[in-house]
Backbone as JSON Lines, residues from 0, in Angstrom:
{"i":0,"aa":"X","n":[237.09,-251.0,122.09],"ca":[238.06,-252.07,122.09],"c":[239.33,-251.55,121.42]}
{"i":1,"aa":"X","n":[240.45,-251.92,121.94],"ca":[241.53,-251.45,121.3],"c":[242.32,-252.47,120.06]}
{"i":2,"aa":"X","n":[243.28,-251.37,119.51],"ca":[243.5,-252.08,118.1],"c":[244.19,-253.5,118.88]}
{"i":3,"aa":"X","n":[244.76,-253.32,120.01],"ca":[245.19,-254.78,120.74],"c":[244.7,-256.26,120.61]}
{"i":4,"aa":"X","n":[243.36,-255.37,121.2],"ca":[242.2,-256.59,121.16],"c":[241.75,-256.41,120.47]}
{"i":5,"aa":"X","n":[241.63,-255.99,119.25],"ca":[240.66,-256.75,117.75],"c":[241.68,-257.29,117.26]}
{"i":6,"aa":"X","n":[242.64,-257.25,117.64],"ca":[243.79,-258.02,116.46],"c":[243.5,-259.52,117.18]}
{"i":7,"aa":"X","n":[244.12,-259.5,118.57],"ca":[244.29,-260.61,119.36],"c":[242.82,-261.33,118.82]}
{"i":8,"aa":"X","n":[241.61,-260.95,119.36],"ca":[240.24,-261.15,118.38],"c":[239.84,-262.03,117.82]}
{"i":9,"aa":"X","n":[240.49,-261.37,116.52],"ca":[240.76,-262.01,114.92],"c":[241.79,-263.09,115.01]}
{"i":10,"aa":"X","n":[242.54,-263.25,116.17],"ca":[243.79,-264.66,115.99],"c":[244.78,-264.0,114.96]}
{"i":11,"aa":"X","n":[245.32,-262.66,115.26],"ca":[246.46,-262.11,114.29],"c":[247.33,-261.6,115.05]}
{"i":12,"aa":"X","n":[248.83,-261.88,114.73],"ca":[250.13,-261.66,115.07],"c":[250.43,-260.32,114.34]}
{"i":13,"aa":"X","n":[250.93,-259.23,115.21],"ca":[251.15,-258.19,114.61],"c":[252.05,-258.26,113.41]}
{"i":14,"aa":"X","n":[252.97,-258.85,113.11],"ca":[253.39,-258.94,111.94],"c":[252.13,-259.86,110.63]}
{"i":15,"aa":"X","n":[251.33,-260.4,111.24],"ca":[250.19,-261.04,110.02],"c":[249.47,-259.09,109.66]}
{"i":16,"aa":"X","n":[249.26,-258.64,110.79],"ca":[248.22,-258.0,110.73],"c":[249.15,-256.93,109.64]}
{"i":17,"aa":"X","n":[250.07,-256.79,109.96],"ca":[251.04,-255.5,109.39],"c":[251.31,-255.73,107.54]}
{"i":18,"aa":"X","n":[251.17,-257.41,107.58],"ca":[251.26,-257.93,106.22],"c":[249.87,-257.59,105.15]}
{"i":19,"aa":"X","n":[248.93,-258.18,105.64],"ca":[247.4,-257.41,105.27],"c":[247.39,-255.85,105.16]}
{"i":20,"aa":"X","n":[247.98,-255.49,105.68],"ca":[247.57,-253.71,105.39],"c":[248.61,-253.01,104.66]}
{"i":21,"aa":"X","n":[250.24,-253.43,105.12],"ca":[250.95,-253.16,104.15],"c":[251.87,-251.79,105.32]}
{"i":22,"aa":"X","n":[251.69,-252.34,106.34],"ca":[252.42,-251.65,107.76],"c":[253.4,-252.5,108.54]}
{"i":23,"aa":"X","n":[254.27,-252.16,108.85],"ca":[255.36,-252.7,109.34],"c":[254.71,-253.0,110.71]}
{"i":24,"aa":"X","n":[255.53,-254.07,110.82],"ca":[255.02,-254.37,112.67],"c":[255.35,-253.62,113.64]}
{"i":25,"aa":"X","n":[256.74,-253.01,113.68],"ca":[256.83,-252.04,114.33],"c":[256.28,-250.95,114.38]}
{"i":26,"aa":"X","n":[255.09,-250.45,113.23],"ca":[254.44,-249.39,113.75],"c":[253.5,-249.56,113.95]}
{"i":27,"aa":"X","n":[252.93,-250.69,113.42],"ca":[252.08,-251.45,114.65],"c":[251.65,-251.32,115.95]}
{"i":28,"aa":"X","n":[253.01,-252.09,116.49],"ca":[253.31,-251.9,118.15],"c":[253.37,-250.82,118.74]}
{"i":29,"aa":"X","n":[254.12,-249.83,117.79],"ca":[254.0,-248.24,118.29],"c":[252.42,-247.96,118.42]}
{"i":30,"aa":"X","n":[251.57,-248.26,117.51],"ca":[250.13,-247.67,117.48],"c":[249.63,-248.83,118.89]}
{"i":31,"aa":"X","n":[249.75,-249.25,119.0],"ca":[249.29,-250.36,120.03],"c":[250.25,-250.07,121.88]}
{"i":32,"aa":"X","n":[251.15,-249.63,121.9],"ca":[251.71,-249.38,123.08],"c":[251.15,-247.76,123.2]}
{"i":33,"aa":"X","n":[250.92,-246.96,122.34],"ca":[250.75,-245.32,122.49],"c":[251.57,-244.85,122.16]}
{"i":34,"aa":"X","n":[252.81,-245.36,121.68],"ca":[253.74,-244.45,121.63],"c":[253.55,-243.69,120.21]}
{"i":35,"aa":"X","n":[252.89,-243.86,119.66],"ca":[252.63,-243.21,118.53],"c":[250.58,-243.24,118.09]}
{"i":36,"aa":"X","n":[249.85,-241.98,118.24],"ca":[248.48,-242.17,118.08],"c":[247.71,-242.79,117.03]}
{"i":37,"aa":"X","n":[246.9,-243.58,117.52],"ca":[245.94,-243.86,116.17],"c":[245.42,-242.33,115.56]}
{"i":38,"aa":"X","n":[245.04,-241.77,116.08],"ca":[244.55,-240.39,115.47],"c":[245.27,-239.94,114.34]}
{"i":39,"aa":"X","n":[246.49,-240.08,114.56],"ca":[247.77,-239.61,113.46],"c":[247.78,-240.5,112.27]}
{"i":40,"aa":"X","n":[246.98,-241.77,112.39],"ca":[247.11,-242.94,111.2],"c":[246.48,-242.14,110.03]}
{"i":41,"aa":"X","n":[247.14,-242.17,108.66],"ca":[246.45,-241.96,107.77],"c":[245.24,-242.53,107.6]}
{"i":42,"aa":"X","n":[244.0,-242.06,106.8],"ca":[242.87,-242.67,106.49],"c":[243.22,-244.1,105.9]}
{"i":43,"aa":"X","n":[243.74,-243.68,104.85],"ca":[244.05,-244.89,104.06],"c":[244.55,-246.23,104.63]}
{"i":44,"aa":"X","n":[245.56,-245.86,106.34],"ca":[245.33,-247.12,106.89],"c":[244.66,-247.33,107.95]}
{"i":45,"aa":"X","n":[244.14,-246.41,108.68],"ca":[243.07,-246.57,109.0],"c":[241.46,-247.5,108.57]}
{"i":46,"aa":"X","n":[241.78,-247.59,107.28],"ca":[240.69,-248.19,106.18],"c":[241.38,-249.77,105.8]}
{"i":47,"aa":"X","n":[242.3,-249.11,105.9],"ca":[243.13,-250.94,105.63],"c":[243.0,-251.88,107.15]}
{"i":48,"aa":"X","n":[243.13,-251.06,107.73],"ca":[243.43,-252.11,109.15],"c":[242.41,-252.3,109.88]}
{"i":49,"aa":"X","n":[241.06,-251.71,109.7],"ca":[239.72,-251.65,109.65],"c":[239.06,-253.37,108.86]}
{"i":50,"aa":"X","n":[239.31,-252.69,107.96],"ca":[239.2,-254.28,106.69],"c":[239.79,-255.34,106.98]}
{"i":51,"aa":"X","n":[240.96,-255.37,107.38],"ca":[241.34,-256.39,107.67],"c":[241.26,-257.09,109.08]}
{"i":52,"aa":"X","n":[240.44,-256.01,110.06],"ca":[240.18,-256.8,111.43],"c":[238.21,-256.98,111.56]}
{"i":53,"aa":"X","n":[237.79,-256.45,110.62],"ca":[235.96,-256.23,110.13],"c":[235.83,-255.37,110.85]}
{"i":54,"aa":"X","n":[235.9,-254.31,110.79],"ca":[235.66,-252.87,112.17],"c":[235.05,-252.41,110.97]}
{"i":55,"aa":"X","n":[233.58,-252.04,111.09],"ca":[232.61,-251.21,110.05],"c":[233.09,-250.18,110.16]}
{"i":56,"aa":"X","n":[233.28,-249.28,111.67],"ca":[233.44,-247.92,111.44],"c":[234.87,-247.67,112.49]}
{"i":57,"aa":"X","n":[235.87,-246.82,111.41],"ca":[237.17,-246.71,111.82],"c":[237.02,-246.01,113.29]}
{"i":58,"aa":"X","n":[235.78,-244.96,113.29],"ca":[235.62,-244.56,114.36],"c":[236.39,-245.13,115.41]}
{"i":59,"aa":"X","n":[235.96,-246.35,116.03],"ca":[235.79,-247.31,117.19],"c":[237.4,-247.34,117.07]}
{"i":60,"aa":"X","n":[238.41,-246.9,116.2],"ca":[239.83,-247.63,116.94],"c":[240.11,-246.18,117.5]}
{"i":61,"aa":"X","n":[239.68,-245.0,116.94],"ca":[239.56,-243.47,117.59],"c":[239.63,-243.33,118.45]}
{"i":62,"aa":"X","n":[238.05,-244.03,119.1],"ca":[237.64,-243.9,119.99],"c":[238.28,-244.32,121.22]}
{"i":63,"aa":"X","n":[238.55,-245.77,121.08],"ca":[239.42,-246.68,121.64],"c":[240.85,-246.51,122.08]}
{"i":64,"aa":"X","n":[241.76,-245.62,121.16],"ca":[242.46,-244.67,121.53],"c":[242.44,-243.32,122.24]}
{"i":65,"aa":"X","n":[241.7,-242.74,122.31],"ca":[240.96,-241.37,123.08],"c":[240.86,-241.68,124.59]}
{"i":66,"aa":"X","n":[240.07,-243.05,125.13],"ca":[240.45,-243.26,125.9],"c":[241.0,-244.34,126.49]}
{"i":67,"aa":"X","n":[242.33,-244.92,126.14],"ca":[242.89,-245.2,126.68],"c":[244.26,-244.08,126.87]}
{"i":68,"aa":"X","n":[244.36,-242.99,126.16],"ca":[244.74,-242.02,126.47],"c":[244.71,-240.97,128.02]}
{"i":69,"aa":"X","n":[243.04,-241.12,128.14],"ca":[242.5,-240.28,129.16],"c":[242.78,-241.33,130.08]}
{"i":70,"aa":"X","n":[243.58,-242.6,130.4],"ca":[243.55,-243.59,131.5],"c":[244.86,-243.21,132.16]}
């Protein structure tokens, strides 16, 4: 599932979601359109934006990025 849809999900507006982790919305949207990779996210928000959408393992937004990459 992409960070799209766990946000949408959870009922969070990329600027709510960006407020909880302490990320601007615009890079947000960048991580969410591709224009910039989840892979590249630091751990640290990787771990924040995890927590704040209940994703046990950060893996799954990785993953989720990987392929929608290969699409």
């Amino acid at each position: 599932m992409s960070l799209r849809e766990l946000r949408l999900k959870r009922g969070l507006t990329q600027s709510q979601l960006g407020e909880k982790v302490g990320v601007s919305q615009q890079r947000l949207a960048e991580y969410e359109l591709g224009k910039r990779p989840i892979g590249n996210m630091t751990l640290d928000n990787a771990l924040r934006i995890c927590d704040a959408l209940r994703v046990s393992n950060p893996r799954k937004l990785l993953d989720a990025d990987t392929k929608e990459s290969e699409s």
